[in-house]
N, C-alpha and C positions, 0 to 999 in steps of 0.2 A: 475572446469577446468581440462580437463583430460591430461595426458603427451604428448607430444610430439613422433610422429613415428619416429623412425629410417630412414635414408633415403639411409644411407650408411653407410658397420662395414668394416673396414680395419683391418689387422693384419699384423702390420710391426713387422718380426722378429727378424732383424738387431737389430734393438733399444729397442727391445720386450713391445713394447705399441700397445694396442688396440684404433683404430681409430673409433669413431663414428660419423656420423654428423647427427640433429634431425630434423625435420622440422620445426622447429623454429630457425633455423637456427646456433644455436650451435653446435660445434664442440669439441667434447673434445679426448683429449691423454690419457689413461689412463695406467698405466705401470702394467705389467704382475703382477710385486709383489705387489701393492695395489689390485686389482683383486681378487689375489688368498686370503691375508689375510683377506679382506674382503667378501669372498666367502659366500654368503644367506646359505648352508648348513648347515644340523644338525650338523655335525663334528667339524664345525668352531664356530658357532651361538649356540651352544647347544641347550637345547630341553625348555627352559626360559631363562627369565632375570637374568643375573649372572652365568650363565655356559657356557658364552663366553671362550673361547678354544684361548689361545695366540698361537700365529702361528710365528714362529722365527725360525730362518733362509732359509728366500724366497728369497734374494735377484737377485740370478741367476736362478730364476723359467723362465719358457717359456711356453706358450700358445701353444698345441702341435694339436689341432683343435678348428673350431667354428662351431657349430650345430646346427641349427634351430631350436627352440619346437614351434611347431602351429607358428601365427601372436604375441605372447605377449612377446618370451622370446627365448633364447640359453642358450648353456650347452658350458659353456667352459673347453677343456680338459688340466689340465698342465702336465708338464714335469715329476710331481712329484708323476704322478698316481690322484691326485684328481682330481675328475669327477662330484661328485655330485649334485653342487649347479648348479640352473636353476635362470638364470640372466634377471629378467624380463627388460622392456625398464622404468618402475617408477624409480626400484633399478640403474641401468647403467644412470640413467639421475640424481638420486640423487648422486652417485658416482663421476661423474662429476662436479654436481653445488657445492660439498665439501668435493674437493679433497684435496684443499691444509690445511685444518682442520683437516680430517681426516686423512692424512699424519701423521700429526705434533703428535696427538694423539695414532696412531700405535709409532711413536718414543718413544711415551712418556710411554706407557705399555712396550716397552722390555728395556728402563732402570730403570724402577720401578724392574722389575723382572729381573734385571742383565743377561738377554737376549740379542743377536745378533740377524742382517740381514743375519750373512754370513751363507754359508749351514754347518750342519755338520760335524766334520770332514776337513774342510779347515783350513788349515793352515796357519796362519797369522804369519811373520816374522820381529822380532824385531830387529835392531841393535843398539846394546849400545857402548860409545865409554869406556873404560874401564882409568883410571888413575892411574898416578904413572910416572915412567921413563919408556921409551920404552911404553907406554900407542897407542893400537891400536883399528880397531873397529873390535866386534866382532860380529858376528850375532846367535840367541838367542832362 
């Protein structure tokens, strides 16, 4: 049984999910940052089994074009400069039918590896409330 054709690729930017619908009548959201850490490229996927390349912090990545190759596939360009991988319609339907697994599994490699979603360099702010007398909150 061969995949299902694309019938329609939306890219909603606002909410930065990629829209597909197949002809089979599925429909799936996929968000930018699943996308890009699962990106089919060499960079991402290595060049074998177990030189998968952890990819942390994507979570404000954006989808910056969508590209045609032939009738099999697109080249999604992100925000972050990756370009490489070529997203056939197998790969974007298997992405799809196990997203919410492989979600859960991307979460589960960047706290194995004390890894973040956030980008780089962002800075995350903590407020603590401090005690004693005169005890205020302080930000961290």
């Amino acid at each position: 049984m061969s995949t299902p054709q694309p019938t329609e690729i939306a890219l909603h930017q606002a909410s930065r999910l990629l829209e597909i619908a197949f002809s089979d009548g599925a429909v799936f959201r996929l968000p930018c940052e699943l996308l890009r850490v699962y990106s089919p490229s060499a960079e991402v996927r290595g060049h074998g089994p177990g030189q998968e390349v952890l990819q942390a912090g994507k979570r404000e990545v954006e989808i910056t074009a969508v590209e045609p190759v032939g009738s099999y596939a697109v080249r999604l360009v992100f925000s972050d400069g990756h370009d490489t991988g070529l997203y056939s319609w197998d790969y974007l339907y298997h992405l799809g039918t196990n997203q919410d697994r492989l979600w859960q599994e991307y979460l589960d490699r960047l706290a194995r590896a004390g890894a973040s979603r956030e980008p780089s360099g962002a800075v995350s702010e903590r407020v603590v409330r401090q005690s004693g007398p005169g005890a205020s909150w302080k930000k961290l």
